[in-house]
N, C-alpha and C positions, 0 to 999 in steps of 0.2 A: 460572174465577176463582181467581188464587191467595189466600189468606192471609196475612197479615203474615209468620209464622215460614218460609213456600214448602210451607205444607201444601193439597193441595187442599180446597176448600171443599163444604159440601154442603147439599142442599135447604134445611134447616130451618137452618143453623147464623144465619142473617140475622134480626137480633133487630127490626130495621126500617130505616126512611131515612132520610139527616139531609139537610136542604136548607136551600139559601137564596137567599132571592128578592130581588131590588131590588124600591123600592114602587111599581112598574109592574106587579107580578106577572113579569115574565121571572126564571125558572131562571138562577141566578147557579153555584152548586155544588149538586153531590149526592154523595152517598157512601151505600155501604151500612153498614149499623151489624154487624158481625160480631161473633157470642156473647157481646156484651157489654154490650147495651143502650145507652140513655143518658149515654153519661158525658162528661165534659170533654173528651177528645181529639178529640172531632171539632166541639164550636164553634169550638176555637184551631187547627184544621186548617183548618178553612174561613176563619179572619179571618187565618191567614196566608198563605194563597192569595189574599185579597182585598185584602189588606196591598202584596204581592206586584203584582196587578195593579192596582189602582184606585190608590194610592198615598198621600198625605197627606188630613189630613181626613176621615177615612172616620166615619160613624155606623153600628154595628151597633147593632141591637134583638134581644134576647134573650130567649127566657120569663122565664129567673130572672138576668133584668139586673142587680138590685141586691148577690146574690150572685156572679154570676158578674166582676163588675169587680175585683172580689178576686182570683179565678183566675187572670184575667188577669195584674195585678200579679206575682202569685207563679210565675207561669210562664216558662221559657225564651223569651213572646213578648214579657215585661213592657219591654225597652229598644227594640222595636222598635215598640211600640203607642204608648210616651211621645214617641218621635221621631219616628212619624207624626202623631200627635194623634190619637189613634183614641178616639172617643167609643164610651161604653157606654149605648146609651139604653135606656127603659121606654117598654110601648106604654102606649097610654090608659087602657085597663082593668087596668093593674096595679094589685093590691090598695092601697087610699089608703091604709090605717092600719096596716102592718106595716113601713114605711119611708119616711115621707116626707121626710125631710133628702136622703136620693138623689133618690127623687123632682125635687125641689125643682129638682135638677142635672140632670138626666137626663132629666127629661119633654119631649116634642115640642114640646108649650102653652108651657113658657117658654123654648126655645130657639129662638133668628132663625134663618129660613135652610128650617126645615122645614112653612113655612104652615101647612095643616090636616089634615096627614099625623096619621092614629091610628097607627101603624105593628103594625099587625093584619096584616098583608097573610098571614101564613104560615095565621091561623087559617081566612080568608075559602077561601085552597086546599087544606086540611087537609079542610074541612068539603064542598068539590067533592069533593076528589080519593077520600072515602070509598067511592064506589062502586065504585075498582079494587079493593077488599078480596075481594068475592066473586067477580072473573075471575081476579085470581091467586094465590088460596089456594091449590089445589090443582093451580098448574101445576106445569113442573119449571122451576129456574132459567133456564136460557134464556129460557123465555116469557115467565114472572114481568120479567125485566127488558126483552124487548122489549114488554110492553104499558105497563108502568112509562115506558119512552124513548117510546115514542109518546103514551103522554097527556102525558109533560113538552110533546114537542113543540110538539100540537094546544094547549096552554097556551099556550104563545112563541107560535104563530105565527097562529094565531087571537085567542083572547079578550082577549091581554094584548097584543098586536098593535091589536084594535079598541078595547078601553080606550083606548089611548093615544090612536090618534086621535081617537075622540071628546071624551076632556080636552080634545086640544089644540086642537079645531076650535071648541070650546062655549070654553073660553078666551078664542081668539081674538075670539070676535065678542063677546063680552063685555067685551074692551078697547076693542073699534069702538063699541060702545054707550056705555060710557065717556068713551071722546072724542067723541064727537059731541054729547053732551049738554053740553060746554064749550063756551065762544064762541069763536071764531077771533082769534087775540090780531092 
């Protein structure tokens, strides 16, 4: 793995993983977070890659959504986020009493379009994916990121694979139950 500056990287320098998921649970982006924890450069990396692919309309959900809309604004992504209409949303569980005027704008509940989406989905794989902590603590990077690429995987291609299906199968017969309980005009 190179380094931003073309310095080689090494075991420990990886402070953690930044991800993101559409609310199916599929792996959308990842990136490794290099010696620098948390910070801004890799939400607006990722929403301009999603910017980039998905194109107009897009909804991201962010921990610190009501903060981070600002960021946005003030960053190099700010005329490209206005011109695609790029929503900044808050999941359900965002704190009620430390900003509700965004809130108000930004919540799932009062915007059309997003039914009964909590938009949790990173916390629900955050709180699965805990158990790689003890298989690649002590690998060496190679491993650490092939067992990392195979649980993304076995995510995508299993569980968020059979989630989906069964939404859409429990769905469907739930519109069939729907209409049939109307009379035949």
């Amino acid at each position: 793995m190179q380094c931003a500056q073309g310095q080689q990287c090494h075991q420990h320098e990886e402070t953690g993983f930044f991800l993101s998921l559409c609310h199916h649970g599929y792996v959308l982006v990842g990136a490794d977070m290099v010696r620098s924890g948390e910070q801004a450069k890799y939400p607006l990396a990722v929403i301009e890659k999603l910017l980039e692919v998905f194109g107009h309309h897009l909804g991201i959900r962010y921990d610190i959504s009501c903060k981070f809309g600002g960021t946005v604004s003030h960053s190099p992504l700010s005329n490209l986020a206005e011109l695609k209409q790029l929503c900044i949303l808050v999941g359900l569980f965002h704190g009620h009493t430390h900003n509700r005027l965004y809130q108000l704008h930004h919540l799932g509940t009062y915007l059309s379009g997003l039914g009964l989406e909590d938009l949790e989905t990173l916390e629900q794989f955050f709180s699965k994916s805990n158990v790689l902590a003890s298989n690649v603590q002590y690998a060496s990077w190679f491993h650490q990121h092939q067992q990392i690429t195979q649980y993304l995987k076995h995510i995508d291609r299993i569980e968020s694979f059979e989630n989906l299906s069964n939404f859409l199968c429990n769905n469907y017969h739930q519109a069939l139950e729907i209409t049939d309980s109307y009379p035949a005009l």
